[in-house]
N, CA, C and O atoms as a Tripos MOL2 file, in Angstrom:
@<TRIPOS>MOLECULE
protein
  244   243    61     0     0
PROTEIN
NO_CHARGES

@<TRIPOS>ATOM
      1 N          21.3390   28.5260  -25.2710 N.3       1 UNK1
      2 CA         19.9900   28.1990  -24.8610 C.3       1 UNK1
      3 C          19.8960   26.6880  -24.6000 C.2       1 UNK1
      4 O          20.2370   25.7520  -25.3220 O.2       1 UNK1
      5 N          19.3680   26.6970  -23.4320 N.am      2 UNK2
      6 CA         19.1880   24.8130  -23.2790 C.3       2 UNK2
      7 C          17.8450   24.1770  -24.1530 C.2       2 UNK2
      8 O          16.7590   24.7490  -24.2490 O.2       2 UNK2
      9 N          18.2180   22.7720  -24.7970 N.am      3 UNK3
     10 CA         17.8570   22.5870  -25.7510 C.3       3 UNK3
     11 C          15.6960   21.8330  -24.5330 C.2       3 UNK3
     12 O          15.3870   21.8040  -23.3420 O.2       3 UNK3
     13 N          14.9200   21.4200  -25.9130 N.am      4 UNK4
     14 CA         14.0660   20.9200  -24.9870 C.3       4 UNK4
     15 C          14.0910   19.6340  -24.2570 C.2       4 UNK4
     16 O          13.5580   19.2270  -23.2240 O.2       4 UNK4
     17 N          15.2350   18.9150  -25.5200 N.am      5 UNK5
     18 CA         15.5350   17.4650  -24.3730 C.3       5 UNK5
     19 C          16.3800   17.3280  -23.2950 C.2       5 UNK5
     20 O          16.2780   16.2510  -22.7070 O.2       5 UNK5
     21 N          16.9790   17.9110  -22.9770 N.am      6 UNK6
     22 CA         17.6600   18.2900  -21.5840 C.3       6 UNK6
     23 C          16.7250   19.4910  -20.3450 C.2       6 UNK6
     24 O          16.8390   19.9140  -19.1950 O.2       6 UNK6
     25 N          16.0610   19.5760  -21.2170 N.am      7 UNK7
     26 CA         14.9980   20.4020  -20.0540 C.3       7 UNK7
     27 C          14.2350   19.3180  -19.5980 C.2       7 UNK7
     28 O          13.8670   19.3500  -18.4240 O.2       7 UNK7
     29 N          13.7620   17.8550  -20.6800 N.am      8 UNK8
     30 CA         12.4020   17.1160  -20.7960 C.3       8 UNK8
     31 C          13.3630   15.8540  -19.1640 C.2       8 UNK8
     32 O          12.9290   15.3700  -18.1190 O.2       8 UNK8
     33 N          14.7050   15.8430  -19.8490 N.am      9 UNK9
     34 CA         15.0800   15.0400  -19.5760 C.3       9 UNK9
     35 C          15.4560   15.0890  -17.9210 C.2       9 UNK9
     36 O          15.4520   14.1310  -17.1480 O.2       9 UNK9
     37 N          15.7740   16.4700  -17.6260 N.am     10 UNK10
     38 CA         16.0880   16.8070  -16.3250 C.3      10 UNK10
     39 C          14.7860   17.1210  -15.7010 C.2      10 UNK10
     40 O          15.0950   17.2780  -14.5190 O.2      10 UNK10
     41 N          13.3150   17.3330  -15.8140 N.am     11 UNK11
     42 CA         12.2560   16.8620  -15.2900 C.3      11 UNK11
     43 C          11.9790   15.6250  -14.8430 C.2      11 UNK11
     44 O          11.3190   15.2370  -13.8790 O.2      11 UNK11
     45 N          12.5890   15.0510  -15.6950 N.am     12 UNK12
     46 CA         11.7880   13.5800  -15.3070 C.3      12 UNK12
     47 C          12.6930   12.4900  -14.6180 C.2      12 UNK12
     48 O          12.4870   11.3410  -14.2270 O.2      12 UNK12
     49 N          14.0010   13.4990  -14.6360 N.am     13 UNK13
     50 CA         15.1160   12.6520  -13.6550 C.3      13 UNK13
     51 C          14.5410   13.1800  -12.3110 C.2      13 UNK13
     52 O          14.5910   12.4360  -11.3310 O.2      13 UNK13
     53 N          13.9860   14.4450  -12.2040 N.am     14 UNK14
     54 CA         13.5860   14.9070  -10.7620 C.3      14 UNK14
     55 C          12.2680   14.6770  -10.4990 C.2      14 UNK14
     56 O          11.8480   15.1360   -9.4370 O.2      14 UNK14
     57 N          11.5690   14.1260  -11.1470 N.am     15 UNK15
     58 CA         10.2500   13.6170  -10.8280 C.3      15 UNK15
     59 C          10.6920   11.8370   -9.9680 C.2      15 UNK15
     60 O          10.4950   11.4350   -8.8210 O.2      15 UNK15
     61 N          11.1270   11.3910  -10.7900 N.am     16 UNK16
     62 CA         11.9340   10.2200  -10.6140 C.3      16 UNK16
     63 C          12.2700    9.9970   -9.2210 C.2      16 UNK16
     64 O          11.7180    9.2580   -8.4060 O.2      16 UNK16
     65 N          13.5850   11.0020   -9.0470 N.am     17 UNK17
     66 CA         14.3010   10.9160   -7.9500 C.3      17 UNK17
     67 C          12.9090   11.6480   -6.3500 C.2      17 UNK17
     68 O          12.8540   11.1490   -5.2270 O.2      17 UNK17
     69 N          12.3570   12.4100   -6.6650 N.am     18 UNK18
     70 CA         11.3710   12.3630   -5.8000 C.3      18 UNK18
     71 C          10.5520   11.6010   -5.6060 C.2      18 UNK18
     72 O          10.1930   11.2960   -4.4690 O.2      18 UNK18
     73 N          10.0410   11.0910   -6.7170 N.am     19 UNK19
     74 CA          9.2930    9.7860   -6.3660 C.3      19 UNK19
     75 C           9.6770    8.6580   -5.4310 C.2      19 UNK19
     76 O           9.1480    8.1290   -4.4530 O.2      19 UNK19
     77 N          10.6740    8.5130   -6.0320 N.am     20 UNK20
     78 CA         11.5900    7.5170   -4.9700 C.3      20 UNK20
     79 C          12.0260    7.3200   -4.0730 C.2      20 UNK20
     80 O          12.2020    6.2490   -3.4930 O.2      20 UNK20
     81 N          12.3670    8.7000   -3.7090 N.am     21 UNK21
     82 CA         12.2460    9.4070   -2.1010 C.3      21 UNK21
     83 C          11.8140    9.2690   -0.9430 C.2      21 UNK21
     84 O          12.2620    9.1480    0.1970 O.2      21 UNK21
     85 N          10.2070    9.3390   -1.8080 N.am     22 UNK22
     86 CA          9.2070    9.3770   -0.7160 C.3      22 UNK22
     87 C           8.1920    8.1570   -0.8400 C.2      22 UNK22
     88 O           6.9630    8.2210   -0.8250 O.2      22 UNK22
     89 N           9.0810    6.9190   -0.9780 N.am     23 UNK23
     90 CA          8.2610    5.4360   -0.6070 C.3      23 UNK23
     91 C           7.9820    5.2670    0.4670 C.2      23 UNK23
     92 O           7.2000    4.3190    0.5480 O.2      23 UNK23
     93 N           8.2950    5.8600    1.7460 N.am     24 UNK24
     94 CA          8.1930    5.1010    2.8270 C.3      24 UNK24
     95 C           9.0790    5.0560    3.9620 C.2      24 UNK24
     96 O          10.1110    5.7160    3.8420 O.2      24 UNK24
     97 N           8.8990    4.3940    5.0900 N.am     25 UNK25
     98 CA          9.3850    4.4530    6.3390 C.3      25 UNK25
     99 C          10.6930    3.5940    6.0440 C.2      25 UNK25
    100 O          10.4060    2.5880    5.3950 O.2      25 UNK25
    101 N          11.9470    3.7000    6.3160 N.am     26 UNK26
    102 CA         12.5670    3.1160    6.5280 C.3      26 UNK26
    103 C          12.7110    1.8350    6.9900 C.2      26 UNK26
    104 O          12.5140    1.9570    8.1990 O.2      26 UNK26
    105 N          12.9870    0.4110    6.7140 N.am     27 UNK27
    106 CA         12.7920   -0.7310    7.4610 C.3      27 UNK27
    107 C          12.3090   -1.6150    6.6930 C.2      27 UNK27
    108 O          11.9320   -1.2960    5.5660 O.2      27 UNK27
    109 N          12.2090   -3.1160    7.2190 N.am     28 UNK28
    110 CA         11.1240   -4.1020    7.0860 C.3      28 UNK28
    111 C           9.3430   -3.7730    7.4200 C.2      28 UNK28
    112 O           8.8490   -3.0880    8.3150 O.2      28 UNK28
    113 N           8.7110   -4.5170    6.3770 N.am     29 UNK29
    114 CA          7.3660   -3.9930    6.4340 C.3      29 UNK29
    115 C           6.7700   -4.6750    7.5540 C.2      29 UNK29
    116 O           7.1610   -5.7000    8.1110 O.2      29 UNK29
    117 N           5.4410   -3.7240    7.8840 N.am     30 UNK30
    118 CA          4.8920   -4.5200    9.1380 C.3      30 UNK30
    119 C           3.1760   -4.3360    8.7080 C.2      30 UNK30
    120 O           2.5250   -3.4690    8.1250 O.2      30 UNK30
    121 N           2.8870   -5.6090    9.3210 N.am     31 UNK31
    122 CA          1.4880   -5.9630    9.2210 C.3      31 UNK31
    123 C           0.4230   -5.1490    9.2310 C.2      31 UNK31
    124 O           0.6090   -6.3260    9.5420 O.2      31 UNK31
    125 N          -0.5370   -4.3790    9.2290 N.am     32 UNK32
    126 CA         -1.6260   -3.6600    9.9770 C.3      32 UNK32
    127 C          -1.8110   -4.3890   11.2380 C.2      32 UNK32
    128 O          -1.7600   -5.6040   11.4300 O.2      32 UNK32
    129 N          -2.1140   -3.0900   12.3570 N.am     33 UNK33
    130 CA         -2.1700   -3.9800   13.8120 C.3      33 UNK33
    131 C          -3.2250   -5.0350   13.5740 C.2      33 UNK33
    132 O          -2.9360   -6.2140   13.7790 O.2      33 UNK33
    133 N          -4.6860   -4.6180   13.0660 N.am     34 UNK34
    134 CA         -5.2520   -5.7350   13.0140 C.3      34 UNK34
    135 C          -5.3500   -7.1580   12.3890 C.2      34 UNK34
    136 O          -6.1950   -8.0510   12.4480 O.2      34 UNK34
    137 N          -4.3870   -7.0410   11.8920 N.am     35 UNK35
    138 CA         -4.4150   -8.2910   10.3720 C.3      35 UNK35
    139 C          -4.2050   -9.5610   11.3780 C.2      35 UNK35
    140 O          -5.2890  -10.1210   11.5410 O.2      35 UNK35
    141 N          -3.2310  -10.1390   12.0450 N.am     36 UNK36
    142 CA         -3.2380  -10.9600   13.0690 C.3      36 UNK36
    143 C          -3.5950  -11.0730   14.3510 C.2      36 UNK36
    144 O          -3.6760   -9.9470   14.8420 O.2      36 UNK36
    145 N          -3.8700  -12.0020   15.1930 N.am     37 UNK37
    146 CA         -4.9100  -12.0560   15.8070 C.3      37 UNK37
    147 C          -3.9970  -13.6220   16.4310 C.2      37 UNK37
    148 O          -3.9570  -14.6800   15.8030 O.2      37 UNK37
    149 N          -3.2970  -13.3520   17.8820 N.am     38 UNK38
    150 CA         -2.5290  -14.3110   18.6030 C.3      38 UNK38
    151 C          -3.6050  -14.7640   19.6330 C.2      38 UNK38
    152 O          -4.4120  -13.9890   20.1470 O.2      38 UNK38
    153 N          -3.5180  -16.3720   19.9310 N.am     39 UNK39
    154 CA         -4.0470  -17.1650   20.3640 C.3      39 UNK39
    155 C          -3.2800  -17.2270   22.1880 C.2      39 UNK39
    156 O          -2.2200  -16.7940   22.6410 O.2      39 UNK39
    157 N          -4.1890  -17.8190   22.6750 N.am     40 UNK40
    158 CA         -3.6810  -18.3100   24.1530 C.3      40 UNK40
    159 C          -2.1970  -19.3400   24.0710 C.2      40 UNK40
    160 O          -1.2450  -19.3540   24.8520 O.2      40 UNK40
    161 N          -2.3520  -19.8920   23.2280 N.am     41 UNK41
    162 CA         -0.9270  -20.5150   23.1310 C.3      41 UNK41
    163 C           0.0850  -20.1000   22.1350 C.2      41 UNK41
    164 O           0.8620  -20.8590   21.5540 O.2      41 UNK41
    165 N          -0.0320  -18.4000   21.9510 N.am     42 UNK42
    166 CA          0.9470  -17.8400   21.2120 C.3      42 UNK42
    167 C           1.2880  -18.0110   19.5590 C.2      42 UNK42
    168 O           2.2590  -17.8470   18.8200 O.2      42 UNK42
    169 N          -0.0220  -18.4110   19.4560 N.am     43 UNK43
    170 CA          0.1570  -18.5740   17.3050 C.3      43 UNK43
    171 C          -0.5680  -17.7820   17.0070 C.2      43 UNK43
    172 O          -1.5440  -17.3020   17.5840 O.2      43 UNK43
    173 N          -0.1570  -17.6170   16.1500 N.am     44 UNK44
    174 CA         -0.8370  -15.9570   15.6910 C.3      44 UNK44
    175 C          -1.6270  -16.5870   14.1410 C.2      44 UNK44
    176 O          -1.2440  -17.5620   13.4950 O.2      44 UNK44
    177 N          -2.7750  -15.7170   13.8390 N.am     45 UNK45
    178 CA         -3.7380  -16.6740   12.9310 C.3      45 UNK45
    179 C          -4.0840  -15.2980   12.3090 C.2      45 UNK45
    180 O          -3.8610  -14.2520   12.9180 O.2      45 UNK45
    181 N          -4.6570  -15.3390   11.0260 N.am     46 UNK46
    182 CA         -5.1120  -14.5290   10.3810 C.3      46 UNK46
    183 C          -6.5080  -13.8850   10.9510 C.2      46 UNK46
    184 O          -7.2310  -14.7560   11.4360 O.2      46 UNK46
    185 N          -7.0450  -12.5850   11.0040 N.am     47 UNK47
    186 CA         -8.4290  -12.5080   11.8950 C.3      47 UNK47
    187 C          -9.3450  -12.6290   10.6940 C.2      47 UNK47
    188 O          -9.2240  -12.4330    9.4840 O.2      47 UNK47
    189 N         -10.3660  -13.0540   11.5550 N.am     48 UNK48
    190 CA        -11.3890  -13.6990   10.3810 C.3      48 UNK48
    191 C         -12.2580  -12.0680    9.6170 C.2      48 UNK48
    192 O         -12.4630  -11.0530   10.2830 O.2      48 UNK48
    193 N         -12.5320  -12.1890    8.5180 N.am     49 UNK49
    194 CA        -13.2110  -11.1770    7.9330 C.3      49 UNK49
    195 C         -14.7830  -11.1160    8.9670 C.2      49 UNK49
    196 O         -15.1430  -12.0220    9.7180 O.2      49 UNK49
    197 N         -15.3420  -10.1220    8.7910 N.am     50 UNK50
    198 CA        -16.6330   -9.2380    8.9000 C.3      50 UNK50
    199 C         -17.3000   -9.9720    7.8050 C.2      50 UNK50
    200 O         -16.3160  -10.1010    7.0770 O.2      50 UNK50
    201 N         -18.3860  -10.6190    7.0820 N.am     51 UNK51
    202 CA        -19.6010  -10.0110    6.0620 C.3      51 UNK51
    203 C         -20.1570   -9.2510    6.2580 C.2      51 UNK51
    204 O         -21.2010   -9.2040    6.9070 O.2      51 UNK51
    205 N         -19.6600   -8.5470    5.8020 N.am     52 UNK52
    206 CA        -20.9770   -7.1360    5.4380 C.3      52 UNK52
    207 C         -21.5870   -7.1880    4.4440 C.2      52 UNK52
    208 O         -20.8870   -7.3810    3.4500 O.2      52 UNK52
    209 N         -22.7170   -7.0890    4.2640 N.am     53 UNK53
    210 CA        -24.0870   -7.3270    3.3180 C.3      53 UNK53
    211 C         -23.6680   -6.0110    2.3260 C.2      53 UNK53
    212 O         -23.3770   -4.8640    2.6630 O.2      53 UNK53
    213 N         -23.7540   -6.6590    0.8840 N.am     54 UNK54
    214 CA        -24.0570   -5.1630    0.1700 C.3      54 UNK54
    215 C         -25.1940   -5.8380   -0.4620 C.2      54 UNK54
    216 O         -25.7080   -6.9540   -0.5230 O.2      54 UNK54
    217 N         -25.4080   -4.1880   -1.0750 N.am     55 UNK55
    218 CA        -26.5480   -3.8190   -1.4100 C.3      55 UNK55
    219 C         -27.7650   -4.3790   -2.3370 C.2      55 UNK55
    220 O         -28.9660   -4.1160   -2.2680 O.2      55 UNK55
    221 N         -26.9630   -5.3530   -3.3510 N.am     56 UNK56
    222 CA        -27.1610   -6.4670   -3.8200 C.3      56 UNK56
    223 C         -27.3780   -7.3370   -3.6720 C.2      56 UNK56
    224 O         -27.7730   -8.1160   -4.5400 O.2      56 UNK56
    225 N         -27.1930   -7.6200   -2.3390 N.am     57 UNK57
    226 CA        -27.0480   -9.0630   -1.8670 C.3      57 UNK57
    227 C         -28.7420  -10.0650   -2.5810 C.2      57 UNK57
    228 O         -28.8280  -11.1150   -3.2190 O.2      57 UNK57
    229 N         -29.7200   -9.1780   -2.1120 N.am     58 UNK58
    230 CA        -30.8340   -9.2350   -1.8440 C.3      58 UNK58
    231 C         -31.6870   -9.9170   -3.2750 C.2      58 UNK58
    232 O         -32.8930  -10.1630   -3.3200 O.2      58 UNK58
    233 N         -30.8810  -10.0850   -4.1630 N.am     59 UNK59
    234 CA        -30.7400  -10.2510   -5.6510 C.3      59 UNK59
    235 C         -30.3560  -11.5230   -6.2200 C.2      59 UNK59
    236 O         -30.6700  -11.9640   -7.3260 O.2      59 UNK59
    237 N         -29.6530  -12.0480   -5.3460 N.am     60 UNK60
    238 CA        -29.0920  -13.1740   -5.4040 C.3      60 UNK60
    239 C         -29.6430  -14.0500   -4.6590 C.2      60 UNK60
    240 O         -29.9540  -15.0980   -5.2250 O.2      60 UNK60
    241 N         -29.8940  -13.9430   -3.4090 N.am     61 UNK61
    242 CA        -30.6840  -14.8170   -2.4070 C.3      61 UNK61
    243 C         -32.3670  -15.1710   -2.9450 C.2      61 UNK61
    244 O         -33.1080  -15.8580   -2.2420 O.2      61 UNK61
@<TRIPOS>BOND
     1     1     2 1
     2     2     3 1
     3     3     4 2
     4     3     5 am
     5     5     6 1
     6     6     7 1
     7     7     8 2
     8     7     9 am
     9     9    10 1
    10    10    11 1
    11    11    12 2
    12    11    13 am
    13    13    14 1
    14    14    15 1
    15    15    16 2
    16    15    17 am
    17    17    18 1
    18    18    19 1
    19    19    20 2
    20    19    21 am
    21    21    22 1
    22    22    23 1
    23    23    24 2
    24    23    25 am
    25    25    26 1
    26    26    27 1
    27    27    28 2
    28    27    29 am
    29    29    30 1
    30    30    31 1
    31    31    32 2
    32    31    33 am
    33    33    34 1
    34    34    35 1
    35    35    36 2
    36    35    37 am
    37    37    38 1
    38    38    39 1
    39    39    40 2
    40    39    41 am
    41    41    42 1
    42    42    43 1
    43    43    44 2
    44    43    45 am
    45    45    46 1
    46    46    47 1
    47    47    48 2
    48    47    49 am
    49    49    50 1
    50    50    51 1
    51    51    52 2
    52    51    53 am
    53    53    54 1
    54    54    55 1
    55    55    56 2
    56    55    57 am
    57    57    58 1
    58    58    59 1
    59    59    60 2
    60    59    61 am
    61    61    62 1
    62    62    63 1
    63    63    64 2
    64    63    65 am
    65    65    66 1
    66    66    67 1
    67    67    68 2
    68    67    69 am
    69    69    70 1
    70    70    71 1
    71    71    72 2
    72    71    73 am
    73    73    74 1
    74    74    75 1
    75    75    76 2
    76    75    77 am
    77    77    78 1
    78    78    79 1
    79    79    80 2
    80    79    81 am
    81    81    82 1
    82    82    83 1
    83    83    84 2
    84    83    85 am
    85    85    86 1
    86    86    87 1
    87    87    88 2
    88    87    89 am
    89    89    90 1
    90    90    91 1
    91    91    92 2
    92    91    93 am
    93    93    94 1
    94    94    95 1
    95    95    96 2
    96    95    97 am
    97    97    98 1
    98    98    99 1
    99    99   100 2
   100    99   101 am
   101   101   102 1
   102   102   103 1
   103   103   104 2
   104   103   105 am
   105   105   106 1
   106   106   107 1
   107   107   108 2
   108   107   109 am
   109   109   110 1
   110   110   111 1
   111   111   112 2
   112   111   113 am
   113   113   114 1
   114   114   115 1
   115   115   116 2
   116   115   117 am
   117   117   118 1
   118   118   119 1
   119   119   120 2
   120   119   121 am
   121   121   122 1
   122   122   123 1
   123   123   124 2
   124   123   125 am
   125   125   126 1
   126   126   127 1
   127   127   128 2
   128   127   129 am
   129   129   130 1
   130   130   131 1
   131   131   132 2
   132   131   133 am
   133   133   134 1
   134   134   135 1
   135   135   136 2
   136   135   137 am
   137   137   138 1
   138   138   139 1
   139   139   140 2
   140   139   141 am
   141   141   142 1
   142   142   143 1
   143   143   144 2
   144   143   145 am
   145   145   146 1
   146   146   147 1
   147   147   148 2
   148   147   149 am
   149   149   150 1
   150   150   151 1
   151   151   152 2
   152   151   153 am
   153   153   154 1
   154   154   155 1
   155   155   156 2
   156   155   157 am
   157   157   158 1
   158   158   159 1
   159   159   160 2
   160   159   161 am
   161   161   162 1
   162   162   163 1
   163   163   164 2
   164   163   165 am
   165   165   166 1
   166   166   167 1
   167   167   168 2
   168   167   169 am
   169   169   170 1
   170   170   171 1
   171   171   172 2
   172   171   173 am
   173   173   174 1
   174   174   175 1
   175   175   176 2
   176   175   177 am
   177   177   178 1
   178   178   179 1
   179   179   180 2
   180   179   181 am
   181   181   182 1
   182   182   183 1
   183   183   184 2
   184   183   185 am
   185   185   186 1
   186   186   187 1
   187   187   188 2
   188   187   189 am
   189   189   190 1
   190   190   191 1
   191   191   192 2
   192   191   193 am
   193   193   194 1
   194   194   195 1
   195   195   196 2
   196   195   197 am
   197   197   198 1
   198   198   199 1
   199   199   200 2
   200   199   201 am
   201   201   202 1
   202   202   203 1
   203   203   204 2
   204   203   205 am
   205   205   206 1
   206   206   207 1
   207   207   208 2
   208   207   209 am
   209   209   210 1
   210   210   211 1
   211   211   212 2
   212   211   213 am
   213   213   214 1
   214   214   215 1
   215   215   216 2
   216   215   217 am
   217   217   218 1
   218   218   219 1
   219   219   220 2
   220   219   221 am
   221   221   222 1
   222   222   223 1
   223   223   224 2
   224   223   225 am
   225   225   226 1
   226   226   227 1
   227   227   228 2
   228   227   229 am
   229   229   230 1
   230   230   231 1
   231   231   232 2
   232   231   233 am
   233   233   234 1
   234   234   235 1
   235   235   236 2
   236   235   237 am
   237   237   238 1
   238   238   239 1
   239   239   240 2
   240   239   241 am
   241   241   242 1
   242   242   243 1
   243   243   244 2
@<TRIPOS>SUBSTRUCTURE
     1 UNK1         2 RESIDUE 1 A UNK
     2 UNK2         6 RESIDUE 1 A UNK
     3 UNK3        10 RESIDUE 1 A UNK
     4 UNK4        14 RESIDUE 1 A UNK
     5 UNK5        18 RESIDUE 1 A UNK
     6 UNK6        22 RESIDUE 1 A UNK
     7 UNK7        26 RESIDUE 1 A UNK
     8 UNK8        30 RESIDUE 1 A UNK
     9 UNK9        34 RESIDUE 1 A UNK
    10 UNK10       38 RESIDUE 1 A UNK
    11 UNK11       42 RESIDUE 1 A UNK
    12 UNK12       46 RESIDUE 1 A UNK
    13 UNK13       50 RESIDUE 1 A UNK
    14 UNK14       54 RESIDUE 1 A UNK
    15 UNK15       58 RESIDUE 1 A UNK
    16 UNK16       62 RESIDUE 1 A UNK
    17 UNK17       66 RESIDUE 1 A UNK
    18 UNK18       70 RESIDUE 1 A UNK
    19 UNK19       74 RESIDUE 1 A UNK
    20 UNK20       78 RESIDUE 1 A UNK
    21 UNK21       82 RESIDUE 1 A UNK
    22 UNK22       86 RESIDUE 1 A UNK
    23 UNK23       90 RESIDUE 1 A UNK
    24 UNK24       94 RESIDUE 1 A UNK
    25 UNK25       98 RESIDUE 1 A UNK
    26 UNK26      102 RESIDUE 1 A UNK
    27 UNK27      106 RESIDUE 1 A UNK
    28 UNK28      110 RESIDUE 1 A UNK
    29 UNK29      114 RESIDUE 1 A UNK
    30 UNK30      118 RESIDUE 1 A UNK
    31 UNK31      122 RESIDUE 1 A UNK
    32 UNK32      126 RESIDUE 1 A UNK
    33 UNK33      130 RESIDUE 1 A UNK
    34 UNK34      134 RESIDUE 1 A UNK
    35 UNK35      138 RESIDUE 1 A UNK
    36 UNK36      142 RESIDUE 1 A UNK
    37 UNK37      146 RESIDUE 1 A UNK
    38 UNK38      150 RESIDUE 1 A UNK
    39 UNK39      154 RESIDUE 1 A UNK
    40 UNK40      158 RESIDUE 1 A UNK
    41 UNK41      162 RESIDUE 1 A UNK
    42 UNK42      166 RESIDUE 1 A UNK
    43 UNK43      170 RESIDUE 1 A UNK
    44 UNK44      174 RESIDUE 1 A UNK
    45 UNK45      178 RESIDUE 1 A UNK
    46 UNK46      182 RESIDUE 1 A UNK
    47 UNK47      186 RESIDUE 1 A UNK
    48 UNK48      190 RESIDUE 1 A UNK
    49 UNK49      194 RESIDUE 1 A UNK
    50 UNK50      198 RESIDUE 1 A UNK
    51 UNK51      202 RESIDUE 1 A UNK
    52 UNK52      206 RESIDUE 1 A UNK
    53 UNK53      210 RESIDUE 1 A UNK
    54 UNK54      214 RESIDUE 1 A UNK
    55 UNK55      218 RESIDUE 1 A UNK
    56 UNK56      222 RESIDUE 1 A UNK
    57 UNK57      226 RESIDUE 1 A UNK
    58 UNK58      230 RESIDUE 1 A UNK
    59 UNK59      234 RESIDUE 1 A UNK
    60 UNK60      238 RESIDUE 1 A UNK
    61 UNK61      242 RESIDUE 1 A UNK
Protein backbone atom coordinates (compact mmCIF):
# COMPACT_ATOMS: atom_id res chain seq x y z
CA UNK A 1 0.00 0.00 0.00
CA UNK A 2 1.46 3.44 -0.80
CA UNK A 3 2.15 5.22 2.23
CA UNK A 4 0.32 8.98 2.71
CA UNK A 5 3.62 10.82 2.27
CA UNK A 6 4.40 9.69 -1.06
CA UNK A 7 0.88 10.17 -2.16
CA UNK A 8 1.15 13.98 -0.30
CA UNK A 9 4.39 14.23 -1.84
CA UNK A 10 3.68 13.21 -5.47
CA UNK A 11 0.66 15.79 -5.49
CA UNK A 12 2.46 18.51 -4.86
CA UNK A 13 5.40 17.63 -7.15
CA UNK A 14 2.50 17.69 -9.86
CA UNK A 15 0.84 20.66 -8.76
CA UNK A 16 4.30 22.22 -8.88
CA UNK A 17 5.37 21.00 -12.13
CA UNK A 18 2.01 22.31 -13.66
CA UNK A 19 2.19 25.33 -12.21
CA UNK A 20 5.26 26.00 -13.79
CA UNK A 21 4.24 25.00 -16.98
CA UNK A 22 1.84 27.26 -17.52
CA UNK A 23 3.69 30.79 -16.80
CA UNK A 24 3.53 32.04 -20.01
CA UNK A 25 4.50 32.77 -23.58
CA UNK A 26 7.75 31.87 -24.37
CA UNK A 27 10.34 34.85 -24.74
CA UNK A 28 11.32 38.27 -23.45
CA UNK A 29 8.49 40.29 -21.89
CA UNK A 30 6.72 42.95 -23.77
CA UNK A 31 5.10 46.11 -22.77
CA UNK A 32 1.18 46.51 -23.04
CA UNK A 33 0.61 48.15 -26.52
CA UNK A 34 -0.48 51.11 -24.71
CA UNK A 35 2.07 51.76 -22.02
CA UNK A 36 4.44 53.77 -24.50
CA UNK A 37 3.63 56.37 -26.53
CA UNK A 38 6.62 57.37 -29.47
CA UNK A 39 7.17 60.90 -30.34
CA UNK A 40 7.82 62.58 -33.88
CA UNK A 41 11.43 62.26 -33.27
CA UNK A 42 11.28 58.60 -32.32
CA UNK A 43 11.54 58.54 -28.27
CA UNK A 44 9.25 56.75 -26.87
CA UNK A 45 7.81 58.28 -23.39
CA UNK A 46 5.62 56.82 -20.92
CA UNK A 47 1.66 57.76 -21.83
CA UNK A 48 0.37 60.03 -19.45
CA UNK A 49 -2.41 58.59 -17.02
CA UNK A 50 -6.34 59.50 -17.37
CA UNK A 51 -7.79 61.10 -13.79
CA UNK A 52 -10.64 59.63 -13.27
CA UNK A 53 -12.64 61.08 -10.43
CA UNK A 54 -13.72 58.58 -7.75
CA UNK A 55 -16.32 58.66 -5.81
CA UNK A 56 -14.81 60.33 -2.95
CA UNK A 57 -13.22 62.73 -4.46
CA UNK A 58 -15.96 65.17 -3.49
CA UNK A 59 -14.85 64.81 0.27
CA UNK A 60 -11.73 66.04 0.05
CA UNK A 61 -12.14 69.07 -2.16
Amino acid sequence: MISRFSISTLLIAASLVSALSACGRRGPLEPPPSAVVTDENGHTQPKPKEDKPFILDKLIQ
